[in-house]
C-alpha positions as a Markdown table, in Angstrom:
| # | Residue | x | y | z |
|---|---|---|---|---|
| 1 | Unk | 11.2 | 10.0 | 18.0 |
| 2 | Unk | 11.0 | 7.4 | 20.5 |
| 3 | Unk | 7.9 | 6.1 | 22.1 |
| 4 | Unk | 4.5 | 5.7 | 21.2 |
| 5 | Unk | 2.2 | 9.3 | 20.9 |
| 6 | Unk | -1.0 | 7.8 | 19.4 |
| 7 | Unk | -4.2 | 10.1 | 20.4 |
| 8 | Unk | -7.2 | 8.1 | 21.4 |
| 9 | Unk | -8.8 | 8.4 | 18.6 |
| 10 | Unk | -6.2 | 6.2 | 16.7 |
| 11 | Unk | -6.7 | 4.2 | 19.7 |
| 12 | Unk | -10.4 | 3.4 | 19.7 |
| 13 | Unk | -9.9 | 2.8 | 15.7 |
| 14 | Unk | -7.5 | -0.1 | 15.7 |
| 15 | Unk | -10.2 | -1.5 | 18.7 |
| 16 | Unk | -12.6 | -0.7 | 16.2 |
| 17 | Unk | -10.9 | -2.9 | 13.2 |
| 18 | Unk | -10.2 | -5.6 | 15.9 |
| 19 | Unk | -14.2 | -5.4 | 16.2 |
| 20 | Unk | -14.3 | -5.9 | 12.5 |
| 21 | Unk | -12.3 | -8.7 | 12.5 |
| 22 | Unk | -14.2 | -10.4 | 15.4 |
| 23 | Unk | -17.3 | -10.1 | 13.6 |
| 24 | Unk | -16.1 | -11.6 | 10.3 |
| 25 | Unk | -14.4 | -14.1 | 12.8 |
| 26 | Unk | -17.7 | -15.0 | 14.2 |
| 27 | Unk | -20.2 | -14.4 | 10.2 |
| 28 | Unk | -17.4 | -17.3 | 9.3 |
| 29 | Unk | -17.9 | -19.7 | 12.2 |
| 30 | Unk | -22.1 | -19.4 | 11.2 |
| 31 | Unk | -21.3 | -19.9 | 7.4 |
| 32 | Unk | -19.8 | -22.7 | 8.4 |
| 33 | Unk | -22.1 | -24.0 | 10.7 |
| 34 | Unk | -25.3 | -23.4 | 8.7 |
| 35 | Unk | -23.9 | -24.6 | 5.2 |
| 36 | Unk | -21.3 | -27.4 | 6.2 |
| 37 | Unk | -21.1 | -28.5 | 2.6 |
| 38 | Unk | -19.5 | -25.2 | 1.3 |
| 39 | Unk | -16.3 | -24.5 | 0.9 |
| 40 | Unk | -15.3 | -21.8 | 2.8 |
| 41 | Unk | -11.2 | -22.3 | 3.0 |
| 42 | Unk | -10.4 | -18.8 | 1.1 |
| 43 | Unk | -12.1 | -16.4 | 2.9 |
| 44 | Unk | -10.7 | -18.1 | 6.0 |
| 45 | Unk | -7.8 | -17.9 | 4.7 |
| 46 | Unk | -7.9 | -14.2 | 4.0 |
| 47 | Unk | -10.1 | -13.5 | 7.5 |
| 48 | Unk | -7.1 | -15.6 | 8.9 |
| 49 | Unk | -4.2 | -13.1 | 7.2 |
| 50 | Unk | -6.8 | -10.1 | 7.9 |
| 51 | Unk | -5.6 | -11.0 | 11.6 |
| 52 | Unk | -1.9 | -11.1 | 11.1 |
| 53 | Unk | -1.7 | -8.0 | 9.4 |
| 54 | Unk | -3.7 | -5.9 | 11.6 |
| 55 | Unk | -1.6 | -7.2 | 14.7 |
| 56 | Unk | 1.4 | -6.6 | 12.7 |
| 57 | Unk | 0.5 | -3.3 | 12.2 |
| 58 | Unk | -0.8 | -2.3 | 15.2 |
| 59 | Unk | 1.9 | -3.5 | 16.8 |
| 60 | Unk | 4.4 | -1.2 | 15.1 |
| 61 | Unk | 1.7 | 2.1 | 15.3 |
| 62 | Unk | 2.1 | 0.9 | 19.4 |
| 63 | Unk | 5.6 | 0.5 | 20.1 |
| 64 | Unk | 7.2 | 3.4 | 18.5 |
| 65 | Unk | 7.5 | 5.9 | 16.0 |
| 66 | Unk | 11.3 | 4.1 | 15.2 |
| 67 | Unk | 9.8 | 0.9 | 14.8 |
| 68 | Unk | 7.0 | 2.0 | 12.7 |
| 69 | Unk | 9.6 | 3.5 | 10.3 |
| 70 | Unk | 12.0 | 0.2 | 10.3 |
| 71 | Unk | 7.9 | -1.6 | 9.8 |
| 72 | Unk | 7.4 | 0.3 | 6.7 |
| 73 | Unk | 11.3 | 0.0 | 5.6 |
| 74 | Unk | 10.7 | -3.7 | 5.8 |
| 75 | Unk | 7.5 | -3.6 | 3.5 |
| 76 | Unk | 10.2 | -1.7 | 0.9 |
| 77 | Unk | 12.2 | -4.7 | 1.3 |
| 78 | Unk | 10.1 | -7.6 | 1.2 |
| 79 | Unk | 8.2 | -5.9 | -1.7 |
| 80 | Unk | 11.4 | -4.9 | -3.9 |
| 81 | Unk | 12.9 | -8.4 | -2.9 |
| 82 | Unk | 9.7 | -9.9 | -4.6 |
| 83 | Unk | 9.3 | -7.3 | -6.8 |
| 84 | Unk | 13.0 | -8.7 | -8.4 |
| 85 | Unk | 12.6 | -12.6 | -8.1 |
| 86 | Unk | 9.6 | -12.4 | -10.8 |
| 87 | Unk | 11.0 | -9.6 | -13.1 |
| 88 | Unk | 13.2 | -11.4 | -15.7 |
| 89 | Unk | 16.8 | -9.8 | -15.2 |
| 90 | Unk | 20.8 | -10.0 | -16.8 |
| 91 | Unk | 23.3 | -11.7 | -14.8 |
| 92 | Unk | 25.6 | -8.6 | -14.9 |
| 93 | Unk | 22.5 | -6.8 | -13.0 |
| 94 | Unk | 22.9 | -8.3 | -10.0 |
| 95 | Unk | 25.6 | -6.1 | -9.0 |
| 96 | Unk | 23.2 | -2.9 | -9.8 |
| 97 | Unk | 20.8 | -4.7 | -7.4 |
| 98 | Unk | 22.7 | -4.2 | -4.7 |
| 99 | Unk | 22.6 | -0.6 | -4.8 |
| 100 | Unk | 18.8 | -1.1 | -5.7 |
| 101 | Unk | 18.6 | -2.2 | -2.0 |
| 102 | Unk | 20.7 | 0.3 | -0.3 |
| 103 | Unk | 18.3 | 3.1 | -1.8 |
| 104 | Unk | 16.1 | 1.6 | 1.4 |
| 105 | Unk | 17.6 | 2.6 | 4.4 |
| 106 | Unk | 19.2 | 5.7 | 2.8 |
| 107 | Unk | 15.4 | 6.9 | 1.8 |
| 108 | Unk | 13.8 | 5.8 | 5.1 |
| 109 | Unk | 16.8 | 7.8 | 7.0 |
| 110 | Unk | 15.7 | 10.7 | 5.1 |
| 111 | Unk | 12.5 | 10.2 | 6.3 |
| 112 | Unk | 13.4 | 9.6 | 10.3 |
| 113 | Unk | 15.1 | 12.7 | 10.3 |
| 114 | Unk | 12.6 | 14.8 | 8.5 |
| 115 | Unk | 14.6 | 15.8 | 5.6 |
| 116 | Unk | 11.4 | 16.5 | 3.1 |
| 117 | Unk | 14.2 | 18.0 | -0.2 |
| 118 | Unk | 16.2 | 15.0 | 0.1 |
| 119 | Unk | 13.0 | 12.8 | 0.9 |
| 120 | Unk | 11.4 | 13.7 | -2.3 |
| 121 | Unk | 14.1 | 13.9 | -4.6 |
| 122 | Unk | 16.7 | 11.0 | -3.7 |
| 123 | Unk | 15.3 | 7.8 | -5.2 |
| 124 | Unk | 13.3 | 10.0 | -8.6 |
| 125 | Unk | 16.5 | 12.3 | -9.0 |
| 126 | Unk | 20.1 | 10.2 | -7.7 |
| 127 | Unk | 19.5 | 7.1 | -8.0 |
| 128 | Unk | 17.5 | 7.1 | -11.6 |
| 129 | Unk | 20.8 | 9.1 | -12.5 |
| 130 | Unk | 22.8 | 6.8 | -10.6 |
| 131 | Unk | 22.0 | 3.7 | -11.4 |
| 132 | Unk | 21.9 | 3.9 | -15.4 |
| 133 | Unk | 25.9 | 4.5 | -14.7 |
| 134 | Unk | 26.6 | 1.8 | -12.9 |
| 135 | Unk | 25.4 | 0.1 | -15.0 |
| 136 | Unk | 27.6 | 1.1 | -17.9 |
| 137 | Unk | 30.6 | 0.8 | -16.2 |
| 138 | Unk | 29.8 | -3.1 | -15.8 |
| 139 | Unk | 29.8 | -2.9 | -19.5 |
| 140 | Unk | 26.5 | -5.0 | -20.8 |
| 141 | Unk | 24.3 | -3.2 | -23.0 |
| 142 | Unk | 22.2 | -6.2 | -24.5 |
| 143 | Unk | 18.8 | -5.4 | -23.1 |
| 144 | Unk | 20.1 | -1.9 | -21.5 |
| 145 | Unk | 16.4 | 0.0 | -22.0 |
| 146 | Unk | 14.7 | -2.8 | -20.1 |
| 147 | Unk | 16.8 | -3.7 | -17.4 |
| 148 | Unk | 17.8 | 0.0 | -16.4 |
| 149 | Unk | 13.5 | 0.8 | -17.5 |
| 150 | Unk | 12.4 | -2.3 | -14.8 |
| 151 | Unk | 14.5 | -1.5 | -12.2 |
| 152 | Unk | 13.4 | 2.4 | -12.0 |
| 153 | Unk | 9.9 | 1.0 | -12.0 |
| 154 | Unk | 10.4 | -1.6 | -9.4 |
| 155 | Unk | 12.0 | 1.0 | -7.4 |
| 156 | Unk | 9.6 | 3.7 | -7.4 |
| 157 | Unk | 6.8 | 1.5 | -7.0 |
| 158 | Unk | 8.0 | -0.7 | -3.8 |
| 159 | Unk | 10.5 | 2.4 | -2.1 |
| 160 | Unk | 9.7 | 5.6 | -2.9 |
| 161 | Unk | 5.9 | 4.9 | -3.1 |
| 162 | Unk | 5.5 | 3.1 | -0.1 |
| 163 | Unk | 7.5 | 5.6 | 2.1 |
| 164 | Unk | 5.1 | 8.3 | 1.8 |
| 165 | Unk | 3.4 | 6.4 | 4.3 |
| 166 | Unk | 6.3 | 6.6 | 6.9 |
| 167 | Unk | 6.4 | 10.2 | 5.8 |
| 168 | Unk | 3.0 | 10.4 | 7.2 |
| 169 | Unk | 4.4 | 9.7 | 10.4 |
| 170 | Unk | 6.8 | 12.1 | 10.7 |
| 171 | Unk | 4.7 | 15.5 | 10.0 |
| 172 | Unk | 3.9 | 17.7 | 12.9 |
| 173 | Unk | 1.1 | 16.2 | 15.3 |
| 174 | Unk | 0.1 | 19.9 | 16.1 |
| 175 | Unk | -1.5 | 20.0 | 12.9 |
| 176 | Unk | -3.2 | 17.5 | 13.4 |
| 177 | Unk | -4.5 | 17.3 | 16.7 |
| 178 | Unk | -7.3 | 14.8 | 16.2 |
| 179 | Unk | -5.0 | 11.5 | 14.9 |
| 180 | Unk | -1.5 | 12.9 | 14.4 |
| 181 | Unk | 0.9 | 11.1 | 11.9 |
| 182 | Unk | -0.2 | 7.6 | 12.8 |
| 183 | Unk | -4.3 | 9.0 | 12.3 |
| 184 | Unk | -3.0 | 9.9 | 8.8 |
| 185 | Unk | -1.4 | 6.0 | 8.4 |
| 186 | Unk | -4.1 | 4.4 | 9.6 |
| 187 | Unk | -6.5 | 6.4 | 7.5 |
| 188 | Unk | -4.7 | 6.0 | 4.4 |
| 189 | Unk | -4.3 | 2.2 | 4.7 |
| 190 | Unk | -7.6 | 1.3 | 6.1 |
| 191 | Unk | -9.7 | 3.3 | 3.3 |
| 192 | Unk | -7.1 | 2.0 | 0.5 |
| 193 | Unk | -7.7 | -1.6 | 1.8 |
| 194 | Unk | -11.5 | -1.0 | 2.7 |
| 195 | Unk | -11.7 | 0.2 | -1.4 |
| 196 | Unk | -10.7 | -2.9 | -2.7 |
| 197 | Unk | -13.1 | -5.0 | -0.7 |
| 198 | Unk | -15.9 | -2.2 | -1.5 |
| 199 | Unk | -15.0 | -2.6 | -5.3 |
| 200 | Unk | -15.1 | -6.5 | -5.2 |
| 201 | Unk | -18.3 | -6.6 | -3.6 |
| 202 | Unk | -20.1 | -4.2 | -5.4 |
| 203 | Unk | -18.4 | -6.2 | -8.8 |
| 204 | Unk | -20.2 | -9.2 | -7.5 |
| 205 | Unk | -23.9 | -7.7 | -6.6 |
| 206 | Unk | -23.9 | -5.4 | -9.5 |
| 207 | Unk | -21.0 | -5.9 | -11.8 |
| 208 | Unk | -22.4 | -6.1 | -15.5 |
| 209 | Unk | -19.7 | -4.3 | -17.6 |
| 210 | Unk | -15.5 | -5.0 | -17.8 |
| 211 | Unk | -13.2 | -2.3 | -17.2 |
| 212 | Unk | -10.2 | -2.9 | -18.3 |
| 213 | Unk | -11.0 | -7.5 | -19.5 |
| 214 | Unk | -7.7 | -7.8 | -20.9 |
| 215 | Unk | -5.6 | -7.1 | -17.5 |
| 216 | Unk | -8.5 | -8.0 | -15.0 |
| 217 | Unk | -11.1 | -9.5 | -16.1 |
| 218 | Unk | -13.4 | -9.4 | -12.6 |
| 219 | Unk | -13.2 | -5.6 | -12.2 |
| 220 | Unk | -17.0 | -3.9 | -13.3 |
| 221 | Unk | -17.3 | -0.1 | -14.4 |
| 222 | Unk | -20.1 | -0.7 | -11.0 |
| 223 | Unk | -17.8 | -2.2 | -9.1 |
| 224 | Unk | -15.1 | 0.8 | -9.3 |
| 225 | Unk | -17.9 | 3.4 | -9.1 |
| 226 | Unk | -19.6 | 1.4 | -6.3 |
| 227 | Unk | -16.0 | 1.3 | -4.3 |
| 228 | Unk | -15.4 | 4.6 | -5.3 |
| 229 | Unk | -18.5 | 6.2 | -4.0 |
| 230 | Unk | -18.9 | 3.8 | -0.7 |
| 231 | Unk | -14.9 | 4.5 | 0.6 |
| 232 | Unk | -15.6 | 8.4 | -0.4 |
| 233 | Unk | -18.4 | 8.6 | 2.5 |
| 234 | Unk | -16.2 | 6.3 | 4.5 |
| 235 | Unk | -13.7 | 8.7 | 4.2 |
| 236 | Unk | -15.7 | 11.6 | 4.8 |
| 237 | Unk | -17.3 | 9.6 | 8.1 |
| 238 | Unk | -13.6 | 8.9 | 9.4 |
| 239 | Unk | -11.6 | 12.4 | 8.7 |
| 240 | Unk | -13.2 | 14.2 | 11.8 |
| 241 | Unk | -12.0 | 10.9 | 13.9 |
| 242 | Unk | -7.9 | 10.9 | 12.2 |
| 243 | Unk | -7.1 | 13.9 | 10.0 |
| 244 | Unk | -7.0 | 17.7 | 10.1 |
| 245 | Unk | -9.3 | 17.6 | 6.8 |
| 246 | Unk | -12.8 | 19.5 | 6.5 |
| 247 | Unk | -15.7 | 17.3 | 4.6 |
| 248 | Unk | -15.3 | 18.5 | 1.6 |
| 249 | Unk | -11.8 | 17.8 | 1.4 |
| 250 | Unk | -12.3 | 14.5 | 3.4 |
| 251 | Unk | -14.5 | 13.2 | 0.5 |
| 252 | Unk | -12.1 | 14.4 | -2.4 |
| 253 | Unk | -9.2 | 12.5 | -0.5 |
| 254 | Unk | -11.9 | 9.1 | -0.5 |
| 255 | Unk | -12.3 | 9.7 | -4.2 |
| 256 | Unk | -8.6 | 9.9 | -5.0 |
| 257 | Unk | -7.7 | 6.7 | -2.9 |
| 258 | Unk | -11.0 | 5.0 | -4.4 |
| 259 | Unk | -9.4 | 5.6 | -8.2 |
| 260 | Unk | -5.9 | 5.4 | -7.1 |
| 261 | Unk | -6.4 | 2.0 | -5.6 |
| 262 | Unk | -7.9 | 0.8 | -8.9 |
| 263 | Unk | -5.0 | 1.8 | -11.2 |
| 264 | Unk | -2.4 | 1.1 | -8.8 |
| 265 | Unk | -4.4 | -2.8 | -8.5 |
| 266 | Unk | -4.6 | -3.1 | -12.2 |
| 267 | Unk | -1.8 | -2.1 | -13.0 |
| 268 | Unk | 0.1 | -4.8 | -10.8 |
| 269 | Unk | -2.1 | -7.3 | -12.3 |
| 270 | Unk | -0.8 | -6.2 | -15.9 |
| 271 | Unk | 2.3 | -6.5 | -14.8 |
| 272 | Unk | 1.6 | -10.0 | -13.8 |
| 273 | Unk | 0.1 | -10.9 | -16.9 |
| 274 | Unk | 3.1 | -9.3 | -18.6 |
| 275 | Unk | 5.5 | -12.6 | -17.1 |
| 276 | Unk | 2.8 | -14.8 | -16.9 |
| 277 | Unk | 2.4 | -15.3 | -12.8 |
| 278 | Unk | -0.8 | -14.8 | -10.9 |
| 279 | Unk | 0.2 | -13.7 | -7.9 |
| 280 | Unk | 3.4 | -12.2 | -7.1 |
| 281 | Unk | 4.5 | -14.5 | -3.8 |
| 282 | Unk | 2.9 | -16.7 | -0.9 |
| 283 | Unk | 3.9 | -15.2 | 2.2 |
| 284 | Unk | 0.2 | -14.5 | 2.7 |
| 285 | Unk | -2.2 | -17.7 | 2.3 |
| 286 | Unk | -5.3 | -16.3 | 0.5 |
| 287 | Unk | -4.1 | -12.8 | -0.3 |
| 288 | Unk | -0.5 | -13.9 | -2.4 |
| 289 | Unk | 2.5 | -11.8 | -2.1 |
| 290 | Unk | 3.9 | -8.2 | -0.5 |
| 291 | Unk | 3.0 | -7.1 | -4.3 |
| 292 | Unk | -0.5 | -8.5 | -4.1 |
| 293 | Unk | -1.1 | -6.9 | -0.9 |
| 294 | Unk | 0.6 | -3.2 | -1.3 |
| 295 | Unk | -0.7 | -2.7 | -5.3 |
| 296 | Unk | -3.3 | 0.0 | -4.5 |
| 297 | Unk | -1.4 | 1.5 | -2.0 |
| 298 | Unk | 2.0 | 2.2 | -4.0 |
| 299 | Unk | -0.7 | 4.8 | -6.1 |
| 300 | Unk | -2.7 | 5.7 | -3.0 |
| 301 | Unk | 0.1 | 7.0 | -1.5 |
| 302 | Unk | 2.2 | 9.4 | -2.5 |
| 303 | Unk | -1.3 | 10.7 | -3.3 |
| 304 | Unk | -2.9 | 11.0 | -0.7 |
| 305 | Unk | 0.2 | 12.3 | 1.0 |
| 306 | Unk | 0.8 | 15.0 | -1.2 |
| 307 | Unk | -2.9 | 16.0 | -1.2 |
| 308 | Unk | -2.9 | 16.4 | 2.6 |
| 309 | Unk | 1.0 | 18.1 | 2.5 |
| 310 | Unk | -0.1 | 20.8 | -0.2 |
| 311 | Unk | -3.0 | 21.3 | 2.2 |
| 312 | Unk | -2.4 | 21.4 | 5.7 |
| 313 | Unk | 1.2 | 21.5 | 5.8 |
């Protein structure tokens, strides 16, 4: 459990986003230079918390498996944390919350020690049981539906979502000699990220028709096939590097975290609509909150994980 096992080729791939980084770094300081008269204080601003979170990551993948885990337990945290100071609530739920919050370490023990039953039926099964009852034994049932319905949501979405990524960590390197557990992470997170840049900028070159206006009204039917289509060879280009998958496989995976992303990004932002905020936090100047940041991948997943589980493990 201890200590860090990365293969090389996980290596060479966070040197290879660092190269990324650098040469947005450097396309900025030339923007800047050539056209001093534009403004160009957001996408320094995201370029700036592009750095943070790759170091923040890569630190984690580096030290230890452990630390990893208590990385990703901390997303969970931050995320529910947020997830519940935007979501209207009842005074008498506070006490529920609580219990909300111990669901963390509980599920991320689950995952440390490999317990895959447990894993995958603790938060869905126990604590949507559990919950609901507490609940009732506090006595306030004005507004029982949504409360109890919120929390679930918020739970799932932030916890049990998110730590199918740790659960990545923790499946047997042997089958996957090429990246191991951290190959499968970085993959995941990378292409889920890369997918929402490739949808954007697609949107913007050749974006004509509205997906879904109501909830977002910047996302393009060409903008989702464009990032759909571009992260699929990505992810066909990247498996041989990080995961045990075959091409065929390796571009069904891209095309699952291409969609994935999308409905897990619009449907935070209709949630955000829903109580009127545009983005769910600050911590991240130019990118908003943990919400903002871990929407596509609290879809892409648990299903990405489960694709590569059914097949490979």
């Amino acid at each position: 459990m201890m200590g860090s096992s990365l293969t090389d080729n996980v290596v060479w791939s966070l040197i290879g986003l660092y190269g990324l980084l650098a040469t947005a770094s450097l396309t900025l300081y030339l923007l800047r230079r050539r056209h001093p008269q534009r403004d160009y204080a957001e996408l320094g601003q995201r370029i700036a918390s592009w750095w943070v979170m790759v170091t923040v990551f890569a630190a984690a993948m580096l030290l230890s498996r452990a630390i990893s885990l208590v990385f990703f337990a901390f997303v969970s945290f931050l995320a529910l944390k947020e997830y519940l100071s935007i979501i209207p609530t009842r005074r008498a739920d506070r006490r529920v919350m609580f219990w909300a919050y111990v669901a963390i370490p509980l599920q991320y023990y689950w995952v440390a020690i490999g317990w895959y039953g447990m894993f995958i039926i603790f938060i869905p099964v126990f604590m949507f049981l559990y919950l609901p009852l507490r609940m009732i034994i506090i006595g306030e049932t004005k507004a029982f539906l949504r409360a109890v319905g919120t929390l679930h949501w918020g739970l799932m979405t932030t916890v049990f979502s998110i730590s199918h990524v740790a659960y990545l960590l923790v499946l047997p390197a042997e089958n996957n000699p090429a990246g191991g557990g951290a190959g499968l992470v970085l993959y995941l997170v990378f292409l889920t990220q890369f997918n929402d840049v490739a949808q954007y900028l697609w949107g913007k070159l050749l974006g004509l028709d509205k997906v879904v206006p109501r909830v977002s009204p910047n996302k393009t039917t060409q903008g989702l096939i464009g990032g759909v289509v571009t992260t699929a060879v990505l992810a066909l280009l990247l498996a041989p590097l990080l995961t045990p998958l075959d091409a065929i496989s390796a571009f069904a995976a891209g095309m699952i975290i291409g969609v994935g992303g999308f409905v897990g990004d619009v449907t935070i932002s209709a949630l955000k609509r829903d109580i009127g905020v545009k983005d769910s936090g600050s911590l991240l100047p130019g990118h908003g909150g943990i919400l903002d940041r871990i929407d596509s991948l609290s879809y892409t997943a648990p299903l990405f994980f489960h694709f590569v589980y059914f097949l490979h493990y």
